[in-house]
C-alpha positions in Angstrom: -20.0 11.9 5.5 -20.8 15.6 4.6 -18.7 17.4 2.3 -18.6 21.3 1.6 -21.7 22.4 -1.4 -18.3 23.9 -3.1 -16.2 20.7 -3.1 -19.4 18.7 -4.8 -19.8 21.7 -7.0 -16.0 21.7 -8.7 -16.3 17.8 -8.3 -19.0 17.6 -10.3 -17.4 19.9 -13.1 -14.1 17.6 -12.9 -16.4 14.5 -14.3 -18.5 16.4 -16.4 -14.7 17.8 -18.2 -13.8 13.9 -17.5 -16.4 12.5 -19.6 -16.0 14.5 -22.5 -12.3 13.6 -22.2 -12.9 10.4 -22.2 -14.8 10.2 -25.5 -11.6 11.1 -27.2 -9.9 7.9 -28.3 -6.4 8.7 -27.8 -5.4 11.2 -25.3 -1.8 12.4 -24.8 -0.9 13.1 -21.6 1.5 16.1 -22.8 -1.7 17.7 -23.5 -3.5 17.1 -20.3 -4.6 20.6 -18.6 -6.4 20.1 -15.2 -4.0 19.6 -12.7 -3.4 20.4 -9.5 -0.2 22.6 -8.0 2.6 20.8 -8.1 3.4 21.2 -4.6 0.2 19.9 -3.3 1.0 16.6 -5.4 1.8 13.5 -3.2 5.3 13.2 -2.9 8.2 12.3 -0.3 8.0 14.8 3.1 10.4 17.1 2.5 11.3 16.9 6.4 11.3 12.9 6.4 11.8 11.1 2.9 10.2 8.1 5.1 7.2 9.2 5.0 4.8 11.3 2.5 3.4 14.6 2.4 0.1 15.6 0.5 -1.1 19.2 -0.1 2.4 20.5 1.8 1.4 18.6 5.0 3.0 14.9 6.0 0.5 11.9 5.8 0.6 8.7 7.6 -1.2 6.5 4.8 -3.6 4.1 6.1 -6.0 1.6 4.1 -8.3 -1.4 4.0 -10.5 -2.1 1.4 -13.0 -5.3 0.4 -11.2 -5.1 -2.9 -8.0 -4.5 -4.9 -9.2 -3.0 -8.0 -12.0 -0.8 -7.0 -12.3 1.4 -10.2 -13.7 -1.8 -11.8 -16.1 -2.4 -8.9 -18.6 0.8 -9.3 -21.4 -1.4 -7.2 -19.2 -2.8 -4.7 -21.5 -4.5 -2.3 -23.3 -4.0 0.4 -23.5 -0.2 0.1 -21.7 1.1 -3.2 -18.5 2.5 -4.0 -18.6 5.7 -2.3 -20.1 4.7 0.9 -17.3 1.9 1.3 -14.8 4.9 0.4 -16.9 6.7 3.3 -16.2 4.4 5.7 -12.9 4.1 5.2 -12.2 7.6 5.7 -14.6 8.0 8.6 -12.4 4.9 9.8 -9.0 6.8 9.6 -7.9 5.9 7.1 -6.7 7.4 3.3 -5.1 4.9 1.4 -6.3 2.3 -1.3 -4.6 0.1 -3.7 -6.0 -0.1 -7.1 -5.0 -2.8 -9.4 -5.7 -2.4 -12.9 -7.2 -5.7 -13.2 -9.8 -7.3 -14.7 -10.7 -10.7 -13.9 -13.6 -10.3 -11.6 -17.1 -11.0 -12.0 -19.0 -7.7 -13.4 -15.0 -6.5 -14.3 -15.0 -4.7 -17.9 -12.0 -4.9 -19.6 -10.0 -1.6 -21.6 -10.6 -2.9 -25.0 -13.5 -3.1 -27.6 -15.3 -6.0 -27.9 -16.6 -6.8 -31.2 -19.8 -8.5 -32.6 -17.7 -11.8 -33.3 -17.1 -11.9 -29.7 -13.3 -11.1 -30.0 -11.6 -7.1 -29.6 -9.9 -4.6 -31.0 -7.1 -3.7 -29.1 -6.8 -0.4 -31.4 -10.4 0.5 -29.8 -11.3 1.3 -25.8 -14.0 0.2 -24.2 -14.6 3.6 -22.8 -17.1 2.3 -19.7 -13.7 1.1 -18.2 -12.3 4.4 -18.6 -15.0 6.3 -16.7 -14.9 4.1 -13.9 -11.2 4.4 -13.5 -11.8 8.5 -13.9 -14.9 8.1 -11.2 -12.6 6.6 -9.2 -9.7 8.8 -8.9 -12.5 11.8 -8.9 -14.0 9.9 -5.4 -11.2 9.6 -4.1 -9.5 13.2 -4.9 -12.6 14.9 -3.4 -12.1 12.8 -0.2 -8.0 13.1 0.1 -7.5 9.1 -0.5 -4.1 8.4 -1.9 -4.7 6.2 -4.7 -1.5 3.7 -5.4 -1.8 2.0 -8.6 -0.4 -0.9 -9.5 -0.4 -1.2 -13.6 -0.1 -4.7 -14.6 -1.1 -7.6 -12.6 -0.2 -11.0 -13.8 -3.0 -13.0 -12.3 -4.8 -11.6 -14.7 -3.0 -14.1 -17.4 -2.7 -17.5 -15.9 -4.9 -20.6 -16.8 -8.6 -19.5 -16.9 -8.1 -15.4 -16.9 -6.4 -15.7 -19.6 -9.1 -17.9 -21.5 -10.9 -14.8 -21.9 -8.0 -12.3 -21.7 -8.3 -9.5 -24.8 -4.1 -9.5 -24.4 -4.4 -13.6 -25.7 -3.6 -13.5 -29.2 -6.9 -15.6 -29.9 -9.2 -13.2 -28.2 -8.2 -10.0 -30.8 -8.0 -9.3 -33.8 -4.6 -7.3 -34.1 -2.1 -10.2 -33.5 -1.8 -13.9 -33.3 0.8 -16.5 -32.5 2.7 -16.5 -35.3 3.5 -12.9 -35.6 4.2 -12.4 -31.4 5.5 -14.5 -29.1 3.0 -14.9 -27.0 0.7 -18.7 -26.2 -2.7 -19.3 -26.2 -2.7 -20.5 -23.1 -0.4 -20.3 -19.8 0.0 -22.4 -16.4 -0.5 -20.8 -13.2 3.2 -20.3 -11.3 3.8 -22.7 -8.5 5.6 -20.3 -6.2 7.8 -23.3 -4.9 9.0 -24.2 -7.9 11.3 -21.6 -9.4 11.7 -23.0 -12.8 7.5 -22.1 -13.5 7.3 -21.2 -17.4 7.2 -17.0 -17.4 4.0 -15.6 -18.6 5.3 -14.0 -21.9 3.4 -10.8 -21.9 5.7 -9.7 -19.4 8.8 -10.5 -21.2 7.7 -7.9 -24.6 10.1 -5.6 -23.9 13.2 -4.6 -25.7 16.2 -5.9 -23.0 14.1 -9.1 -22.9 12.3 -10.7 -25.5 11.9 -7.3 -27.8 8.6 -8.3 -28.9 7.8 -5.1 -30.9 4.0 -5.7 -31.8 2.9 -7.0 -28.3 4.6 -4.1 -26.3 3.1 -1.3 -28.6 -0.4 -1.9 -27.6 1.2 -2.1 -24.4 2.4 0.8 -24.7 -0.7 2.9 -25.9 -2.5 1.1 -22.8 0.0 2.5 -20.1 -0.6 5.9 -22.2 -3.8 5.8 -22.0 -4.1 5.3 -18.5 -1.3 7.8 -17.8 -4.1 10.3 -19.8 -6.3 10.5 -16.8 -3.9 9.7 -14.0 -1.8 12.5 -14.5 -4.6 14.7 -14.4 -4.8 13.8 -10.4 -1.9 14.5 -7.7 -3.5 11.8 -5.2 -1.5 8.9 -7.3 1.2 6.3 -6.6 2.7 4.0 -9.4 3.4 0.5 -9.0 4.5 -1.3 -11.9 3.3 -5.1 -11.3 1.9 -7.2 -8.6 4.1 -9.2 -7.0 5.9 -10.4 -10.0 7.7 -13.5 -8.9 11.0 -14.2 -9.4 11.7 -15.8 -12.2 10.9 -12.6 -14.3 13.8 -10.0 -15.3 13.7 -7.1 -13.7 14.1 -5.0 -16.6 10.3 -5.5 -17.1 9.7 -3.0 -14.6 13.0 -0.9 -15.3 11.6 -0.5 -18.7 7.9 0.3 -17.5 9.1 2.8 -14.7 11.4 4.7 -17.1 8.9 4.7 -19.5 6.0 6.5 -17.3 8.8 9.2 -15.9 9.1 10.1 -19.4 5.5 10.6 -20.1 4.9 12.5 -16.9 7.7 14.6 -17.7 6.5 15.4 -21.2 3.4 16.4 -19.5 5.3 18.8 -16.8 4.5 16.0 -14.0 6.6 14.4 -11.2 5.4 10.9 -10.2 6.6 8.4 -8.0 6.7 4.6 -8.9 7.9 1.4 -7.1 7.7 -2.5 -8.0 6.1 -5.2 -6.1 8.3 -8.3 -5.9 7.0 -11.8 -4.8 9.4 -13.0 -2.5 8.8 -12.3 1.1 12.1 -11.9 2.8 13.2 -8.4 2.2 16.3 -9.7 2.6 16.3 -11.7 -0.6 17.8 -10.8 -4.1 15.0 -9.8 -5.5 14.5 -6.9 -3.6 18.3 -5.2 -4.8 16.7 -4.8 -8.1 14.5 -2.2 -6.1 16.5 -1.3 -2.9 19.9 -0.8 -5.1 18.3 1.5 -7.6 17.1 4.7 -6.2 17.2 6.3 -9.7 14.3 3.6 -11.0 12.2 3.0 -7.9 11.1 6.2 -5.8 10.0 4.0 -2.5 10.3 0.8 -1.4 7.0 -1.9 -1.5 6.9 -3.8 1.0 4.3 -5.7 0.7 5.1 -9.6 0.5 7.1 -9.2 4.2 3.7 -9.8 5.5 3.5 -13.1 4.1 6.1 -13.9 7.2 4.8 -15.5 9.8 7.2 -15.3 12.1 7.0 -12.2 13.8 10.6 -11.8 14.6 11.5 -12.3 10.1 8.5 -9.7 10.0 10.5 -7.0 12.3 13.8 -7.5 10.9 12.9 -7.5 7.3 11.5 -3.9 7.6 15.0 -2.9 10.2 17.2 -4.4 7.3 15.4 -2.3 4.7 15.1 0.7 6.8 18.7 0.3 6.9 19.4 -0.4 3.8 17.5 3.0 2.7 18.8 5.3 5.2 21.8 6.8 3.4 19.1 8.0 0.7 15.5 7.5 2.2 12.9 6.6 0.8 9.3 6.1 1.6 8.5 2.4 2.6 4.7 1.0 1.9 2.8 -1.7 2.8 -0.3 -1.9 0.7 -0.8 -5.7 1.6 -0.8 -7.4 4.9 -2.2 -10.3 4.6 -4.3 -12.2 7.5 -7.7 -13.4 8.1 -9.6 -16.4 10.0 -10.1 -18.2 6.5 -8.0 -21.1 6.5 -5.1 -19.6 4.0 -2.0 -20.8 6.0 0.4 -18.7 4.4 -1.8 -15.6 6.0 -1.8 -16.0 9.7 -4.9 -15.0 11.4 -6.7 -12.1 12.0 -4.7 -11.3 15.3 -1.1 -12.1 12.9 -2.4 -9.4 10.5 -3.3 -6.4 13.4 0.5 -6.9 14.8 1.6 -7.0 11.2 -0.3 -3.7 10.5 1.3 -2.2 14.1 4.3 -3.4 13.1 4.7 -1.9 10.3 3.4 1.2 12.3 6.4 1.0 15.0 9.0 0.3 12.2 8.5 3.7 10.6 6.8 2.2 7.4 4.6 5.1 5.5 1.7 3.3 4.5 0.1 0.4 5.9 -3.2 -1.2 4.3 -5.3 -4.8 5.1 -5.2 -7.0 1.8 -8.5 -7.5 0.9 -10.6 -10.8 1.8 -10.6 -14.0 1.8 -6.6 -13.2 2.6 -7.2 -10.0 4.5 -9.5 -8.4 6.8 -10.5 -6.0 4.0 -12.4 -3.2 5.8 -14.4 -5.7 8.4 -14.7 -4.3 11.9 -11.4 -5.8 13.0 -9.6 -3.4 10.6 -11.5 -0.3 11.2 -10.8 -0.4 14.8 -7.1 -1.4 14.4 -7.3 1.5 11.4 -9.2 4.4 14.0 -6.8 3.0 16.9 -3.4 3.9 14.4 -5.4 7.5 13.8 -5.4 8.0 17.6 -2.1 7.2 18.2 -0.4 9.1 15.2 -3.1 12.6 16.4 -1.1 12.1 19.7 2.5 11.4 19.3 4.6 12.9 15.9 5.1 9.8 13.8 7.1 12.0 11.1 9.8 12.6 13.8 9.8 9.6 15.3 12.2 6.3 14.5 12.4 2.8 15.8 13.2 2.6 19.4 13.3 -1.3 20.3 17.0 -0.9 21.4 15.8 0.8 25.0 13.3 -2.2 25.6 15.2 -4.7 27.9 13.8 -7.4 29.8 11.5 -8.2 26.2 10.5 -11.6 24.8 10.0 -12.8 21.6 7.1 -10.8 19.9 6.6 -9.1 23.2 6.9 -5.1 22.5 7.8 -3.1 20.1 9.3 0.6 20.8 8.9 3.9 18.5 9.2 7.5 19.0 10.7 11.1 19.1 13.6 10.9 21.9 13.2 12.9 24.2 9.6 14.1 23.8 7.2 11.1 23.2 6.7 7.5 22.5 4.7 4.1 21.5 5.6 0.9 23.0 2.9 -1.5 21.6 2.0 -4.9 22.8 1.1 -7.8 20.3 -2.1 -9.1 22.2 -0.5 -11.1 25.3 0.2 -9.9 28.7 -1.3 -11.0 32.3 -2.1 -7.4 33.1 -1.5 -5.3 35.5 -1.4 -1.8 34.2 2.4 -0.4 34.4 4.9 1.0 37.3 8.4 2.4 37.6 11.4 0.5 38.7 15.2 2.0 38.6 16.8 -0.7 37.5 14.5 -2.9 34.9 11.1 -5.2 35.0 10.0 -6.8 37.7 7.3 -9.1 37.2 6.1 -11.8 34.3 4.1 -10.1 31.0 6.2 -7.1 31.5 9.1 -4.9 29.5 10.9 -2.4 30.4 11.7 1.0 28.6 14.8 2.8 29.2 14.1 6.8 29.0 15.9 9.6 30.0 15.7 10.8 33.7 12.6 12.8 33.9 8.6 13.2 34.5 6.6 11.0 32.4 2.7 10.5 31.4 1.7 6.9 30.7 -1.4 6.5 29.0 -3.0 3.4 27.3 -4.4 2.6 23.7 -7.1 -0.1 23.7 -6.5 -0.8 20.5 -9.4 -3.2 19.5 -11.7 -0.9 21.2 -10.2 2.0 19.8 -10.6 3.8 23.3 -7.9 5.6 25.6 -7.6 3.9 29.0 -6.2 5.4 31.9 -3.3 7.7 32.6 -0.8 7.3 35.1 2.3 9.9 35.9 5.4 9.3 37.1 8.1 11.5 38.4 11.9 11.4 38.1 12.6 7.7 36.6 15.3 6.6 34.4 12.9 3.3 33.5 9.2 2.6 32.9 8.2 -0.7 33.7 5.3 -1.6 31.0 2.4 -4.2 31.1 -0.8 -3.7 29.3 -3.6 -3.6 31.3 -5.3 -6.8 29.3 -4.1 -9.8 27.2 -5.2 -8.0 24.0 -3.7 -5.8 21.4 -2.6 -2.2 23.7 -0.5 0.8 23.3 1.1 2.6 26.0 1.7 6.1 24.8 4.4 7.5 26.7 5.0 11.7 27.1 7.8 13.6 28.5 7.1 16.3 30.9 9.5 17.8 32.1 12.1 17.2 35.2 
């Protein structure tokens, strides 16, 4: 991809200013000074709280990536960072998560390490700050919205957290008898809810008030903050599907705590939590859904841990609904799925009609977790992620809202309905149908592998999205119906875009 000389020219003075920033130990981010306007900084659309703007203009956020914490992964194989980042974009899409995690092979870690083998939390390991700053500098230049997610606990359990700087026999600053933190910790078996917590996530003051732990904590999130904030391209999540047998004021405490920074530093940021439990419907989710003042949007993530396509749709309708009386932004920077065996994935095809889903339900980001429990950015995603592109260019996503209700004649998993009433709309089809193309009926469908979709009496244009093609198909126009009779041409994943043209 070819960029403008002036673009590589200022981005190449941003990590030259970056570098000598990072050489300085301790930044404050009150004291950060390159920064963008604050109005071109990512935030809710000002016109639809649903979905995001960027540089004044809404943005459908769209990802897949071959890993979750790419900062850490400056050689990502085959090609390298940037040309992965490359293909996304030339893919359609504009969206990564980036854990800050560390337990990869070739991963560094934020801290010093010292001759004896252990580190000094009180020192950085300033390699791992410049790929972080690389990273948000990549991204920037190519409009990728970078979502953050600051603390991931897989990073402590069993064998990570052998070699973890944050276990007290791997530093030099604390140890066991002066924190309250083990030497070692079990890996959490999701079905049993009574799993020992992990208890760096219990340091703070409303929980266990462990002073010494959380202010290293601290100066880690601030130094982070010190070269985020510097960037409007970033989204804050405070943990990675924290299960739940933690307290929620872990990330009450770590949300408040960033707002204040950013403030202090004249910034507005955005921040959400990632909870484990799939159902959206669960309690776990009021500690985000019931607290607009802590949590900016809504994380969706885990709902594509559902199998079952129909818990899938209504989990996003429930929260949808739950949000509409103050909206919110609703992101999905996991779905899981890929043909590796993981049974609580689904398959490859599961995870594209989680992805559309997502799409038709009026989420604002959707992104393929990466592999072996994703597709990653394989070809199946870039064609579902190009396909999404297509659509969204055609018909105005940031007016449009869930339409299922005018679908009649629909079986489970069938169709899903989404649009601007009145002026266009998506119906998309999961991947089964025995084709036939579509046709008009008064009264409702008339043959198997069909829906129909109610719409005002009018002049219509149907045209279909091959989705795993990513290639229109033909258009057909009809005049003065009250219902379009749909059926996808093919027994794959299709799209039938639907415009209004007049009476």
């Amino acid at each position: 991809m070819h960029y403008p000389d002036n673009i590589w020219t200022s981005g190449i003075f941003l990590l030259m200013l970056a570098t000598i920033l990072a050489c300085e130990s301790d930044r404050d981010p009150s004291e950060i000074d390159v920064q963008p306007a604050a109005a071109d900084y990512i935030q809710p659309f000002s016109l639809n709280p649903f979905y995001w703007q960027y540089k004044g203009e809404p943005v459908l956020l769209l990802g897949g990536t071959d890993q979750d914490n790419l900062f850490n992964h400056p050689k990502l194989p085959p090609a390298g960072l940037e040309d992965h980042l490359d293909l996304l974009v030339s893919s359609g899409g504009n969206y990564i998560r980036n854990t800050m995690s560390s337990r990869d092979e070739g991963n560094l870690w934020p801290f010093k390490q010292l001759e004896n083998g252990r580190y000094d939390l009180d020192q950085w390991n300033e390699e791992y700050w410049q790929r972080l700053e690389n990273l948000l500098h990549l991204t920037e230049v190519r409009d990728i919205i970078v979502q953050i997610e600051l603390w991931d606990p897989w990073d402590n359990y069993t064998e990570e957290w052998e070699d973890n700087p944050w276990n007290p026999k791997n530093n030099i600053n604390y140890s066991t008898d002066n924190t309250s933190l083990a030497t070692a910790y079990a890996r959490p078996q999701y079905s049993d809810r009574s799993s020992i917590p992990q208890d760096l996530f219990l340091t703070v003051p409303e929980l266990a008030n462990d002073s010494r732990v959380l202010s290293y904590q601290n100066r880690f999130i601030e130094k982070l903050l010190s070269y985020t904030l510097a960037h409007g391209h970033i989204l804050y999540c405070i943990t990675n599907e924290i299960h739940p047998h933690y307290s929620p004021e872990w990330g009450w405490y770590w949300a408040q705590f960033i707002k204040e920074k950013a403030a202090e530093a004249d910034r507005t940021i955005y921040v959400t939590e990632m909870y484990w439990l799939p159902d959206l419907q669960g309690d776990q989710h009021r500690a985000s859904v019931d607290y607009p003042e802590i949590y900016d949007y809504f994380e969706a993530s885990q709902n594509s841990a559902e199998l079952d396509p129909d818990d899938h749709w209504e989990n996003l309708m429930y929260i949808r609904e739950r949000l509409e009386p103050s909206p919110r932004p609703i992101n999905n920077t996991k779905n899981y799925g890929a043909d590796t065996g993981y049974p609580w994935t689904g398959t490859t095809q599961n995870v594209i009609e989680k992805f559309w889903r997502n799409i038709i339900a009026g989420a604002a980001s959707s992104r393929f977790h990466r592999p072996p429990a994703g597709l990653g950015l394989n070809e199946s995603a870039q064609h579902t992620l190009t396909s999404v592109r297509m659509l969204s260019d055609s018909l105005n996503v940031f007016r449009s809202v869930p339409l299922n209700e005018q679908l009649t004649d629909r079986t489970k998993n069938e169709a899903y309905a989404f649009g601007e009433p009145g002026v266009s709309y998506a119906v998309y089809f999961p991947g089964s149908g025995p084709g036939g193309g579509s046709s008009v009926s008064e009264s409702g469908s008339d043959g198997s592998g069909s829906v129909a979709f109610e719409v005002k009496s009018g002049n219509y244009r149907v045209t279909w999205l091959d989705i795993s093609n990513s290639r229109w198909g033909e258009t057909e126009s009809y005049s003065d119906v009250l219902t379009l009779v749909l059926e996808p041409p093919a027994s794959e994943n299709w799209v039938a875009w639907i415009k209004f043209t007049g009476r």
